[in-house]
C-alpha positions in Angstrom: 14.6 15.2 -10.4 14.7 17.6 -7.2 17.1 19.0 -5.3 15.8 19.0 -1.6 18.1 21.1 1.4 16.4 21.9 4.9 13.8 24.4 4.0 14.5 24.8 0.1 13.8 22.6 -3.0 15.2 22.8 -6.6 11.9 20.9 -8.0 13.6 21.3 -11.7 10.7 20.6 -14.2 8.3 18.7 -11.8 6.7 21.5 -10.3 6.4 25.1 -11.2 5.1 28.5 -9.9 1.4 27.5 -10.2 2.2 24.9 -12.9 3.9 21.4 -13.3 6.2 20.0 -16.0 5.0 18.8 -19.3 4.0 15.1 -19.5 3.4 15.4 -23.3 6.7 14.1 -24.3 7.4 10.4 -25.2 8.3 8.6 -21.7 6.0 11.1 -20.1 3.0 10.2 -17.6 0.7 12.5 -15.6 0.0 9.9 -13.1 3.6 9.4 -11.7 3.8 13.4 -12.3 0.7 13.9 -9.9 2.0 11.3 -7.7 5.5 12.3 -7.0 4.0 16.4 -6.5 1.1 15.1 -4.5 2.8 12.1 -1.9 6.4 13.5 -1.8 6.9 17.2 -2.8 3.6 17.8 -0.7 5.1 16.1 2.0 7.6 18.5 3.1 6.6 21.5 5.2 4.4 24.6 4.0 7.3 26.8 4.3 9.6 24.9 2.7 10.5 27.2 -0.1 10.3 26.2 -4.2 12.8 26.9 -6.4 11.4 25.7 -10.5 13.5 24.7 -13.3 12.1 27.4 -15.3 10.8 31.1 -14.2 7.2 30.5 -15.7 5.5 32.2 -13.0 4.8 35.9 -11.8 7.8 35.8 -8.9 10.9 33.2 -9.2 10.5 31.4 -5.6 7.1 29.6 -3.9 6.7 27.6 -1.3 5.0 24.0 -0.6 2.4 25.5 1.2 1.7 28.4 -1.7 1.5 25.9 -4.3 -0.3 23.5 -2.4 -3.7 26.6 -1.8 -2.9 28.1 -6.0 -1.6 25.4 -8.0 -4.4 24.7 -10.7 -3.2 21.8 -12.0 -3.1 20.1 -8.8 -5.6 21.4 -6.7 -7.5 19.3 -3.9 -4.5 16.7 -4.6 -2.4 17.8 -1.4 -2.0 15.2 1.1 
């Protein structure tokens, strides 16, 4: 689940600093992960700024537009 307000997203465990959530876990499915990252949390604007569920990353905040140029796991999926 995310949390979207003008310019700022909560994107919980669906998309980290230059990682996603885990889709390892019984009910889990990297398609619909990709899917909702790619069509609808790549959707909003560049500067909209990311705040993960979890601080896995080098700095606590991103943006759309930062994840959608350094995210590995989702690289060339932007829309």
């Amino acid at each position: 689940m995310c949390l979207y307000a003008e310019g700022y997203i909560f994107t919980g465990d669906t998309l980290f600093i230059e990682g996603v959530g885990r889709t390892d876990l019984p009910g889990g499915s990297w398609p619909k992960l990709l899917d909702s990252i790619t069509k609808k949390l790549f959707s909003l604007p560049d500067e909209t700024v990311i705040f993960p569920g979890h601080n896995y990353g080098y700095r606590p905040t991103s943006t759309i537009g930062d994840e959608k140029r350094n995210n590995p796991f989702v690289e060339g999926a932007d829309s």
